[in-house]
C-alpha positions in Angstrom: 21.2 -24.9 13.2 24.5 -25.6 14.6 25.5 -28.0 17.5 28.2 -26.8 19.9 29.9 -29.3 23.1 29.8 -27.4 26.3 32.9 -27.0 26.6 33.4 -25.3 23.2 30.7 -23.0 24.1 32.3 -21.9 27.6 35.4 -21.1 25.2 34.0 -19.0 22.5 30.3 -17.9 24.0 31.0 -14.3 22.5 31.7 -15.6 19.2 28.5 -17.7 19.4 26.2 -15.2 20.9 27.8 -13.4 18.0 26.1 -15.7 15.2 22.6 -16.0 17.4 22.6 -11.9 17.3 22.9 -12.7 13.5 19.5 -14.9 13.2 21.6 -18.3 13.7 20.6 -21.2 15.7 22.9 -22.9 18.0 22.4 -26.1 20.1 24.2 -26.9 22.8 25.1 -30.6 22.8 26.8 -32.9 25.5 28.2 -35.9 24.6 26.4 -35.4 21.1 23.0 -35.3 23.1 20.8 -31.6 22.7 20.4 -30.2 25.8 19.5 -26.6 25.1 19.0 -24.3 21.9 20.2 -20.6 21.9 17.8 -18.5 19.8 17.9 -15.7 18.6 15.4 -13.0 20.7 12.8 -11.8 19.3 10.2 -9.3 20.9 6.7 -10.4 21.0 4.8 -8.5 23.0 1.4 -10.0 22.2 2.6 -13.9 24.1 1.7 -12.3 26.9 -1.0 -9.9 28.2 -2.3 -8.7 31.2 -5.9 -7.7 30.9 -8.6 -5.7 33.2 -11.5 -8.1 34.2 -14.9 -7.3 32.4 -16.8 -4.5 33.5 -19.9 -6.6 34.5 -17.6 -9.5 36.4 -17.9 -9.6 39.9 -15.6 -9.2 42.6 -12.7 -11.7 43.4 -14.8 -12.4 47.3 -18.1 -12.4 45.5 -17.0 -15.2 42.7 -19.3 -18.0 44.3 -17.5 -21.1 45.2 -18.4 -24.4 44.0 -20.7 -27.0 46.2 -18.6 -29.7 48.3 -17.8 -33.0 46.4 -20.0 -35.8 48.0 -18.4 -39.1 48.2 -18.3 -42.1 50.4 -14.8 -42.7 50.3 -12.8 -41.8 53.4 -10.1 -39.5 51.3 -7.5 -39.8 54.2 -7.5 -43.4 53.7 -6.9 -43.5 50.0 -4.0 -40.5 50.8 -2.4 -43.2 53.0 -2.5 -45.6 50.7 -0.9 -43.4 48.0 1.9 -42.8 49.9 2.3 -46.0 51.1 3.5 -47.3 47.6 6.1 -44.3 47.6 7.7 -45.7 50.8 
């Protein structure tokens, strides 16, 4: 894993992107602090899948919602007071 300042970076991306296409690592640092990591890409088609629902789920209007929440607390009153300490 290399570090590389910004500024170098904006100088030389192609020769960078160059050593990422390659399998390298390169961090971006500025002022010596990491703020990014160029990887190199790799396709992975299973991080992410879109699925058909179940053949036995209902509906999306048919899901039943759940019952109310019963409290005693007046919720405006405690949303005042939350925002109150923001102020």
């Amino acid at each position: 894993m290399r570090g590389v300042q910004v500024a170098e970076l904006k100088a030389r991306l192609s020769a960078y992107l160059h050593r990422v296409r390659r399998g390298h690592t390169v961090t971006v640092l500025d002022r010596q602090t990491p703020i990014a990591r160029i990887v190199p890409f790799v396709s992975d088609a299973t991080s992410l899948s879109v699925r058909r629902p179940l053949a036995d789920s209902p509906a999306l209007p048919r899901v039943p919602l759940p019952p109310p929440l019963r409290t005693d607390a007046d919720i405006v009153a405690l949303l005042l007071e939350e925002r109150q300490g923001e102020r």
